[in-house]
N, C-alpha and C positions, 0 to 999 in steps of 0.2 A: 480572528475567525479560523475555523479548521475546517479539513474539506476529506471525505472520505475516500480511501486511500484507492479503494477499486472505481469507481464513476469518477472522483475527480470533483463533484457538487460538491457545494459548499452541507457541513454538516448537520444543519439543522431547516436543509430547503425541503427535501422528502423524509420519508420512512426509508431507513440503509440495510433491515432486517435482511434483507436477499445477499446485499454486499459484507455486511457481517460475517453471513456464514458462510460466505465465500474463502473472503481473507482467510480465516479461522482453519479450513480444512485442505480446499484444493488451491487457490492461488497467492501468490505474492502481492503485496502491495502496487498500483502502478500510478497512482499518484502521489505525491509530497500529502502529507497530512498536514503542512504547515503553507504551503503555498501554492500547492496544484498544479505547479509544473509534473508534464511527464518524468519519470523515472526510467533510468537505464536499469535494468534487471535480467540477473545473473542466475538460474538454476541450475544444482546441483543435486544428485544422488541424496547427498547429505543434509541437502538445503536451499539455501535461497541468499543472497545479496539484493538489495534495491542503494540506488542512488539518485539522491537530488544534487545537482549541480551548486544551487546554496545552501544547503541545510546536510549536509552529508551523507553515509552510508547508514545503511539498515538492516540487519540478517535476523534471520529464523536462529532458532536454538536447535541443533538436533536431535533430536527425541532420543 
């Protein structure tokens, strides 16, 4: 199962369109996409870090 990274639901309970374009522009991921655990997240000037406790780190690429 996979669960959308900004609400944390699992990804096929609602419509994520809102949390899509979220991710995508203004925010960082704050859930695991794999397990739904909150994420510890790191912003920078340059970008972004996210971490899951089991499943690892995550960063943006900087434009």
């Amino acid at each position: 199962m996979s669960y959308c990274g900004y609400c944390g639901k699992p990804a096929d309970e609602t419509d994520h369109a809102a949390c899509a374009s979220r991710l995508g522009v203004i925010d960082p991921p704050r859930f695991c996409a794999e397990c739904a655990r909150r994420m510890v997240v790191q912003v920078t000037p340059t970008g972004w870090a996210a971490s899951c406790s089991r499943h690892g780190e995550t960063t943006s690429t900087p434009a």
